[in-house]
C-alpha positions in Angstrom: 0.0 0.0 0.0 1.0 3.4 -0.7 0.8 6.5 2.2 -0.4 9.8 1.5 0.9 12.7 3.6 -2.4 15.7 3.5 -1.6 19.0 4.6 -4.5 22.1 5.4 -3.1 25.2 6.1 -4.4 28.4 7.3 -2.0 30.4 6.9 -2.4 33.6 4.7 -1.2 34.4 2.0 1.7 31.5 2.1 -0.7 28.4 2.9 1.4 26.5 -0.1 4.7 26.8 1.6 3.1 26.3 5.0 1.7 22.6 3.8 4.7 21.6 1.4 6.6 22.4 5.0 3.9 20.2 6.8 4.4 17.6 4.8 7.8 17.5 4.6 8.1 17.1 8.4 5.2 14.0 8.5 7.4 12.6 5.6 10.9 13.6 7.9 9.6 11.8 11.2 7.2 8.9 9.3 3.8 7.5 9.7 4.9 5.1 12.7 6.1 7.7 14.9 3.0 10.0 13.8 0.7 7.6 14.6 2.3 6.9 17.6 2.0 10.2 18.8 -1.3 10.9 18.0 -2.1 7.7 20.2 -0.2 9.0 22.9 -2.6 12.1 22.7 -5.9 10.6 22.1 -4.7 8.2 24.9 -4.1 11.2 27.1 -7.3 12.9 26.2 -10.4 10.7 26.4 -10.7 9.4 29.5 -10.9 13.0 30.6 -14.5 12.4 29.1 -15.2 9.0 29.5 -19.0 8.2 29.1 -20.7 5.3 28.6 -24.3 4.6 27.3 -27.0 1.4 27.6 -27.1 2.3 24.2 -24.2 1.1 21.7 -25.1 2.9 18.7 -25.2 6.1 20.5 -22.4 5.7 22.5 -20.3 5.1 19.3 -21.9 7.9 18.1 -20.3 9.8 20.9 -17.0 8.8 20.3 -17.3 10.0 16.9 -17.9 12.6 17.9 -15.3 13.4 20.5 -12.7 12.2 18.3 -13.9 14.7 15.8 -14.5 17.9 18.1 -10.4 16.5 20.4 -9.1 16.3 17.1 -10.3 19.9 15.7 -9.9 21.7 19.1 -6.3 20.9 19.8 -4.7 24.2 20.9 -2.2 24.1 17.9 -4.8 24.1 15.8 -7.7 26.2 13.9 -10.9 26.6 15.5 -13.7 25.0 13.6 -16.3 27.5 12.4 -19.8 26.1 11.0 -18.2 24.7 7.7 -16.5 22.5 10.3 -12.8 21.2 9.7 -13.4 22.6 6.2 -12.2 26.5 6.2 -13.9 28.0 3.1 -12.9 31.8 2.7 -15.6 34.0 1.7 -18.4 32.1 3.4 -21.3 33.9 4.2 -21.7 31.8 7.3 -18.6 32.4 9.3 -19.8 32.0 12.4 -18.3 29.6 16.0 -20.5 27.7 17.8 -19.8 25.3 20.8 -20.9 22.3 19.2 -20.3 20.1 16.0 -23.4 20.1 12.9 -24.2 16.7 12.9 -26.9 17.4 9.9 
């Protein structure tokens, strides 16, 4: 299998350099260490809001969930607006909200 290395950047008006750099540092410490630190993170993070539900689908639901909002709120990173993890300039809906659309 092949591995593909995906940068976003937010930063104006050099977001090209900013991801060839981001992408040159996954490639510089590889997937394995990555991933490993990621893990070590999540690890670190959930249990901080550990749940669990009589219901299985919604409790997977809620770890969908808080994967999605940990992962988008880490305090290197971007706050997500209403488009989500998606930043689309120009929206006519750029507007924060304490919680993830789910539509």
């Amino acid at each position: 299998g092949k591995t593909f290395y995906i940068a976003i950047s937010d930063v104006l008006p050099n977001g090209t350099t900013s991801a060839v750099s981001q992408v040159a540092t996954a490639l510089y410490h590889g997937y394995d260490a990555i991933l490993a630190a990621h893990t070590q993170w999540w690890n670190a993070y959930y249990p901080a809001s550990f749940l669990t539900l009589s219901d299985s689908r919604m409790e997977a639901f809620y770890w969908i969930n808080m994967y999605k909002l940990a992962s988008g709120t880490r305090a290197d990173r971007v706050v997500y607006d209403l488009m989500g993890p998606w930043f689309i300039d120009g929206t006519p809906w750029p507007d924060l909200h304490w919680d993830l659309n789910v539509q």
